[in-house]
N, C-alpha and C positions, 0 to 999 in steps of 0.2 A: 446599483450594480448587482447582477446576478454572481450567485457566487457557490461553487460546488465542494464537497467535503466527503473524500471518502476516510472511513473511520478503523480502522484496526486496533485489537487489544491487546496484543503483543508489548508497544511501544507505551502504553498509557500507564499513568503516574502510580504508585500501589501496585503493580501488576508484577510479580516477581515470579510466583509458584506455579506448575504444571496445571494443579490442582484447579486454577484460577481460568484455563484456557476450557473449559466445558464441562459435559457431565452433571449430573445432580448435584453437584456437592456446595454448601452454601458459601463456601470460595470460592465458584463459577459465581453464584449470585451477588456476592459484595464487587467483584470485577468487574459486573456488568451495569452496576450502580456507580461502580468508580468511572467506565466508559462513558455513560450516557453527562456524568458529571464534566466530565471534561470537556465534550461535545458542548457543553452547555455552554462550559464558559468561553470555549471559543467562538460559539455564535454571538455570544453579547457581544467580545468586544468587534467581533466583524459587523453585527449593528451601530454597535457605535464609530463606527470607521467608515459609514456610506453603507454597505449594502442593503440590497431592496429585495433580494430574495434568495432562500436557501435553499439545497437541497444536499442532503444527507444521503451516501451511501455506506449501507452497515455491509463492513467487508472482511468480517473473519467467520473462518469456519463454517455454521451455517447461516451467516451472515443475518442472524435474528436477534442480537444480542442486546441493541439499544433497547432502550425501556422505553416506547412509545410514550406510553401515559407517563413519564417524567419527562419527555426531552421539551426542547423551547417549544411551544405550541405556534409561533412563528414560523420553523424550518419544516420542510419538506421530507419525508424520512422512506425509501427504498429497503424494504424488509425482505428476506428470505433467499431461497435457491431452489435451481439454478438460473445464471443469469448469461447472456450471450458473453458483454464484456465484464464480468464477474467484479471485482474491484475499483473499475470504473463505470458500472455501469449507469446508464441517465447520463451521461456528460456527452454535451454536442457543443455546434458553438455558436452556443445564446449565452455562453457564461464567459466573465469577466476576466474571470481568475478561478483556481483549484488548491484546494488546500490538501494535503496526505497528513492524516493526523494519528498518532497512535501506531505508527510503522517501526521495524526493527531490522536489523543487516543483515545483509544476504547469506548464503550458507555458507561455512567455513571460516567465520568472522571470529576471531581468537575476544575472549571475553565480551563476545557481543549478545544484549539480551533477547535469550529465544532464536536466535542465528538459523533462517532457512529461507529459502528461493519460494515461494510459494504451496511445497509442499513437501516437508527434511523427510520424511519417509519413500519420498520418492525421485525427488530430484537433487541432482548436487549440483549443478552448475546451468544458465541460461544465458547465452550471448546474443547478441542481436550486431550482425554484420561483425563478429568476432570480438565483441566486447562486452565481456562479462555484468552484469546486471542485476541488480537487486530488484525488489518489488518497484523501489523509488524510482529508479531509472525503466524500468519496462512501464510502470505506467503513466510517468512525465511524458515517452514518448508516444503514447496513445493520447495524452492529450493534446501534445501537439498536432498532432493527424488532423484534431479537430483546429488548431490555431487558439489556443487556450494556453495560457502559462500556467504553471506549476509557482503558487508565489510566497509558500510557506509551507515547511515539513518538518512533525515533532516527534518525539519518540527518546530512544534511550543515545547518548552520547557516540556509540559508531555507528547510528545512523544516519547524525548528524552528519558525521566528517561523511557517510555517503554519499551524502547529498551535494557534496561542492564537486564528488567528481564525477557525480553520474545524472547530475543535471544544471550546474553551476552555483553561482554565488548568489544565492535567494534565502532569504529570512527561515531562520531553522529556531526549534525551543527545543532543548534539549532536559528534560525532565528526571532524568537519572540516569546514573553511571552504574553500566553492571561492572559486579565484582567478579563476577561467572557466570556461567551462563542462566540461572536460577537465583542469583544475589545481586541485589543493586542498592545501592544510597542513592534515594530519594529524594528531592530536592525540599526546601521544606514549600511548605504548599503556598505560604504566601509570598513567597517567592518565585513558587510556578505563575500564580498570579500577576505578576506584576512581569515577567518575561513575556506572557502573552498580548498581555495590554500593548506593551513597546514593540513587539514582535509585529504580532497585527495589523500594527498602525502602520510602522515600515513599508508591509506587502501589502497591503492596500492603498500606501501612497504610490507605490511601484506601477499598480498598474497604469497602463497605458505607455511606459517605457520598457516593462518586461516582458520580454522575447520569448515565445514559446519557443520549444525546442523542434529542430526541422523535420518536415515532412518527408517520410523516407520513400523512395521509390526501388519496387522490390525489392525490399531488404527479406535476409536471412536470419533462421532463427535456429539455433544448435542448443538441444538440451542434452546434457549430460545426466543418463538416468542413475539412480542407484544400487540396482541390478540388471545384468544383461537382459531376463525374460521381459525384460520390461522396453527395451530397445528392438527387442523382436516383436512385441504386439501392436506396436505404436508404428511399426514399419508397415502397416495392413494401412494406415490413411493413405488416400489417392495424397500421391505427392509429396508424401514425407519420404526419404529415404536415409538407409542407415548407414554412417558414415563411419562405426568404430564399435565395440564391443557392446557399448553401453549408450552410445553416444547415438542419434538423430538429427535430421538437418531438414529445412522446408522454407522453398524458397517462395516468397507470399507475393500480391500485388499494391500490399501497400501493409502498414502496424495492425491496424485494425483485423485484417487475413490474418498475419500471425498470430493475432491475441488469438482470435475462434480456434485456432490449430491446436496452440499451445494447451489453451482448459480443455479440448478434446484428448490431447497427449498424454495431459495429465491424469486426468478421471479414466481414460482408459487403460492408463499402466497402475492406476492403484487396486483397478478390479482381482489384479495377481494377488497382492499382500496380505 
């Protein structure tokens, strides 16, 4: 079973401080040895569970952060930026199953770790067809576009509970509990361990009975920006139109249209900042 993994560091185990999210500092470096670790051990037990082939997308920031020369030399690994479908991108449907691993709750998440929609400096809120969205649900439903389940998502504890409402009841590993947004207990490791193993096994017994999530026919995409200028620049795309101060709307012909809008919306209202 082909089987895809996009990876953020946000939600990964150790991951607590600013400091850890990029930059020179050798807390970027210990984070990105803590991601590529965890990466690791979710492709074991996904070998050991049936799959026949991996591929890895590294999807934070500038999406360059796995450690090539440590990750499984088994998996497939999609390095750098920029990417059409950013986060997901490489996923079609030749794959099995989709794992979101290392994700965190969408913006405005009261004690959630790292709390933002794709980009907290610039966006505060993304719906699709008027319902509010995390990364987990905006890109469950790109892979459904493809006919791909979403068959396991790990991260910090609300993003867990995101995950039941903004893609259903599908095997989640919840790795730590923030305390605020910058504090979390940690689960201890060898009990991340052994959550993964059972977790795993679950979603990869799942497949073939779990239902990707529907294909949408032109659905809408409204992002609530963080400042007005930034709803006024983003009004210049053919076919976005601005619906509110701050706020944008774009009616697409299928997830896929929206996603390309959306990372255009996006990169173009942070040019202001």
């Amino acid at each position: 079973m082909k089987i895809y993994i996009s990876a953020d560091i946000e939600g990964i185990w150790g991951v607590v401080s600013k400091k850890q999210l990029g930059g020179e500092s050798s807390d970027y470096q210990r984070a990105r040895k803590l991601m590529t670790k965890e990466v690791n051990l979710l492709c074991k037990c996904l070998w050991e569970n049936g799959a026949t082939e991996i591929l890895v997308n590294d999807s934070h920031g500038p999406m360059d952060n796995i450690l090539i020369e440590e990750l499984d030399p088994r998996a497939g690994l999609i390095s750098g930026y920029p990417k059409t479908h950013s986060m997901m991108e490489g996923l079609d449907e030749s794959f099995a199953g989709a794992v979101l691993i290392g994700y965190h709750p969408k913006m405005g998440t009261e004690k959630g770790m790292f709390d933002h929609t794709y980009s907290g400096r610039v966006v505060g809120s993304i719906k699709i067809d008027q319902n509010e969205v995390g990364e987990v649900g905006l890109n469950a439903r790109l892979a459904g576009h493809y006919g791909v389940p979403v068959i396991l998502v790990s991260g910090d504890r609300k993003v867990c509970e995101d995950v039941k409402e903004e893609i259903g009841e599908i095997e989640t590993v919840s790795v730590k509990t923030a305390l605020s947004r910058y504090c979390a207990n940690n689960l201890p490791y060898d009990n991340l361990i052994k959550n993964y193993k059972t977790s795993v096994k679950k979603a990869m017994e799942s497949i073939g009975s779990a239902e990707p999530l529907p294909k949408l026919e032109n659905p809408t995409i409204t992002i609530d920006f963080q400042q007005s200028i930034m709803a006024e620049i983003v009004e210049n795309i053919p076919g976005v139109v601005k619906t509110g101060e701050q706020t944008v709307s774009y009616e697409g012909a299928d997830i896929s249209d929206l996603y390309r809008v959306m990372r255009s919306a996006i990169t173009l209202a942070s040019t202001i900042l």
